[in-house]
C-alpha positions, 0 to 999 in steps of 0.5 A: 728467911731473906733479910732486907736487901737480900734476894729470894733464893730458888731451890736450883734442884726443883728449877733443873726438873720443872724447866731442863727435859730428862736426858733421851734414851740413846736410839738403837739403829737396828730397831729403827731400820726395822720398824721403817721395813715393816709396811703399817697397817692402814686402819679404817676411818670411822665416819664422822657423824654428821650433824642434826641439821644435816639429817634433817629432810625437808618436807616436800608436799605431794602434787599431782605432778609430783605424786608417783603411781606405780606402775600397774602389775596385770598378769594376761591371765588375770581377765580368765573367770570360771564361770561357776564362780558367777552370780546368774541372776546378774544382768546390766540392767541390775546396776542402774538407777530404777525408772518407777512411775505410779499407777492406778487401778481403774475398772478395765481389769489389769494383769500384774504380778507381785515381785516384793512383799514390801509395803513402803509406809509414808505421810502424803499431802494430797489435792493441792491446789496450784497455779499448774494444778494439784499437787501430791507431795510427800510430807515433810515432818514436824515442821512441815509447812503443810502441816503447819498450815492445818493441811493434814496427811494421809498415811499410806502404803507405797507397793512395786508390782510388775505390770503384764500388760505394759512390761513395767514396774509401776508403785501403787498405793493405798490406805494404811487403815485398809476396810471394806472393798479397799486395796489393802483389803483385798491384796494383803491376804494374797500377798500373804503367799509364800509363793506370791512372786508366781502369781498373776493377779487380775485387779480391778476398782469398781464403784470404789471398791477394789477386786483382786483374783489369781489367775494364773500360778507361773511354772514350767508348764504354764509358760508362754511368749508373755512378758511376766517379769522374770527378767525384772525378777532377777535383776532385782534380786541380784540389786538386793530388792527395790529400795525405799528410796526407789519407791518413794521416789514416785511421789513429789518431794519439796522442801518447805521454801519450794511449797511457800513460793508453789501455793500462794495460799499456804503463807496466809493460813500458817500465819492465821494458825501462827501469828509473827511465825518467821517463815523463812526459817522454815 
């Protein structure tokens, strides 16, 4: 242990082998001029892995400039259909909107033919008086204003018959309850033929009541230049059949502010009936 005055020792041997490097091995040239001879194989780089940021893709919102359709791919062969494959009862007719109007039977009997069993219910307010005339609208439901009104509606049967005599398809209706001599009545059993398409019937309305006879059954022999309706048969039974909606369509349809401002009376009775109803909530 140093006393004072005297410096710390250092052991030298530990000084020689932490500062002084270890001799170098003696190079052989041979080996050297050897190894500069022997061409080195390149070794291939691997790629350096590019950052999160720059894998990242904006996001580009589709325009209608931008947006890309491809091109389309027609073989010249693809407009070739074998006709075996087609519907016949088609035609150009069956994919437009039907054109249906009401009808009426009056004394002077009328030839038509039946071309759908469907009865087409609904509620009708009917003698509706207006500033133009009558009205007869369809009814508008639980809150109909009508009926909020006290003006009750009429259950009846809408019902699409081919007319011979005009070549046309024309709606009818009658009385859901039916009775004697009424419309229901006397073509409901008719209409009860499985074969009822085939038929011509002649109808008529005298003194109120109605009167419906067959007069003819269409087959391969009964055929002539008359219009019967074949055409509008097919067409509408390559449409799938005359829609309800088609049907009802003949008959006016208002929605309850439409009534309000068409019958000037019809305010004052619902609120006589409805004292502080907010009609225009209706």
């Amino acid at each position: 242990m140093p006393t004072h005055g005297q410096s710390k020792k250092t052991d030298i041997t530990s000084v020689n082998e932490t500062t002084n490097p270890p001799a170098a091995t003696p190079v052989n040239p041979g080996v050297v001029a050897a190894a500069l001879s022997t061409p080195r194989e390149k070794t291939a780089r691997k790629p350096r892995k590019k950052s999160a940021e720059a894998t990242v893709k904006p996001i580009v919102t589709p325009t209608a400039e931008t947006a890309q359709v491809p091109a389309p791919t027609t073989d010249p062969d693809d407009d070739v259909v074998d006709a075996s494959t087609l519907d016949d009862t088609w035609s150009r007719a069956a994919t437009q909107s039907l054109s249906l109007r009401r009808r009426w039977f009056e004394e002077q009997p009328t030839l038509v033919r039946p071309i759908t069993t469907s009865l087409i219910p609904a509620s009708i307010h009917y003698l509706l008086k207006e500033a133009s005339g009558s009205l007869v609208v369809h009814c508008n439901g639980t809150t109909c204003a009508l009926c909020l009104g006290r003006h009750k509606p009429v259950p009846m049967y809408l019902f699409a018959l081919f007319f011979v005599d005009g070549g046309e398809v024309g709606v009818i209706e009658f009385g859901q309850s039916g009775g004697a001599g009424s419309l229901r009545g006397a073509l409901v059993p008719v209409l009860k033929d499985r074969n009822c398409t085939s038929l011509i019937l002649e109808i008529s309305k005298l003194r109120g009541r109605h009167n419906v006879a067959v007069v003819a059954t269409l087959d391969d022999t009964t055929r002539d230049a008359a219009d019967y309706g074949d055409a509008v048969l097919r067409d509408l039974i390559a449409r799938g059949g005359i829609s309800a909606k088609d049907v009802r369509g003949v008959v006016d349809r208002r929605d309850n502010q439409g009534l309000l401002a068409a019958l000037d009376w019809l305010p004052a009775r619902i609120r006589l009936y409805h004292p502080g109803l907010d009609l225009s909530k209706l």
